[in-house]
C-alpha positions in Angstrom: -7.3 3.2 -40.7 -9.2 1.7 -37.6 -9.4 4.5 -35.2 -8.9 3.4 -31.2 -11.4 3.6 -28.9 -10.5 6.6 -25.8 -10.4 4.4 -22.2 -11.2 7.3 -19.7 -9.2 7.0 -16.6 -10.0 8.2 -13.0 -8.0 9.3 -10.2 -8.2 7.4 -6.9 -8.8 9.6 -4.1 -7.0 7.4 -1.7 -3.7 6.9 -3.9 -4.4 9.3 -6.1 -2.9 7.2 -9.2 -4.8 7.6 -12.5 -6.3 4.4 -13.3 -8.6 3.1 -16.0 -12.0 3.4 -15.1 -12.8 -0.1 -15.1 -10.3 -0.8 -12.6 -11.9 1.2 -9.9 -15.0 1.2 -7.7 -17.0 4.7 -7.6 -18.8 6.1 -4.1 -21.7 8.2 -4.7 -23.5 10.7 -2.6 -27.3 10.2 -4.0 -29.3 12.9 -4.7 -30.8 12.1 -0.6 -28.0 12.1 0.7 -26.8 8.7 1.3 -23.4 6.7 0.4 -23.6 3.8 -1.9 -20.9 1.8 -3.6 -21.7 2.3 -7.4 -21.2 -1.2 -9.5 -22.7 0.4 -12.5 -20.7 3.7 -12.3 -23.6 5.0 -14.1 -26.0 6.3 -10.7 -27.2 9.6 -10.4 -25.1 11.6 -7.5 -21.6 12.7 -6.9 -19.1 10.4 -6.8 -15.7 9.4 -6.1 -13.3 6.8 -7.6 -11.2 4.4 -5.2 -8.8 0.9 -5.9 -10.1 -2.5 -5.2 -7.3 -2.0 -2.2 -8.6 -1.5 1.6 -5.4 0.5 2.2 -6.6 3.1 -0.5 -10.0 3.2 1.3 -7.8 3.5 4.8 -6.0 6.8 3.1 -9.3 8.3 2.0 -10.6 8.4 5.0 -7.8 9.1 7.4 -6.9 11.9 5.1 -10.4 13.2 4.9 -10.5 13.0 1.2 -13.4 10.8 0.6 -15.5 13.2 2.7 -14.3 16.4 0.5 -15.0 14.3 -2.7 -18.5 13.8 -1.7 -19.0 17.1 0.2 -20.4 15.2 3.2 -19.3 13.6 6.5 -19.7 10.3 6.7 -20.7 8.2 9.9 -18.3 5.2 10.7 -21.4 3.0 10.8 -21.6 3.7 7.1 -17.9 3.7 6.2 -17.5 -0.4 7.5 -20.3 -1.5 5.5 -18.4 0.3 2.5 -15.5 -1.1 3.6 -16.8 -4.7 3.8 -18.5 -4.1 0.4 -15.8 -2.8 -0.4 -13.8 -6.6 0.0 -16.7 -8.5 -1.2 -16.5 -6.5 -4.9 -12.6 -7.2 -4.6 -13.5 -10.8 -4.6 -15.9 -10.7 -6.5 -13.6 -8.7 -9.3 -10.9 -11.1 -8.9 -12.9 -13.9 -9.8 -13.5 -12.7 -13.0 
């Protein structure tokens, strides 16, 4: 008997819907500190899975669950050019 292969799911922390892995983007704190959208989802840090969906980002961070994900407060600065990489990995995901 072929035995099936386990797809681990993740939790988003804006919707907080378990999702397959693959169909969510992961935020890392690095190791120094600083926030990074995580392509691979293999980076070194702690991290934090959200949807391909702005309005998911929107709840993280008006609900202040991104920051206790990461342990960190995070500057606005910072949070728009997550948010506009954010869109360009949506497009770039929904090409494919």
């Amino acid at each position: 008997m072929k035995q099936l292969k386990k797809i681990p799911h993740r939790t988003c922390v804006g919707c907080l819907e378990k999702k397959p892995k693959k169909y969510l983007i992961r935020i890392i704190r690095t190791p120094d500190n600083k926030i990074e959208l995580d392509e691979t989802g293999k980076k070194s840090g702690r991290g934090a899975y959200i949807c391909y969906n702005i309005e998911c980002f929107k709840k993280a961070i008006s609900g202040k669950k991104l920051f206790k994900a990461l342990e960190i407060e995070i500057s606005p600065d910072v949070l728009n050019q997550l948010a506009e990489k954010l869109e360009l990995e949506k497009n770039k995901n929904n090409d494919n």
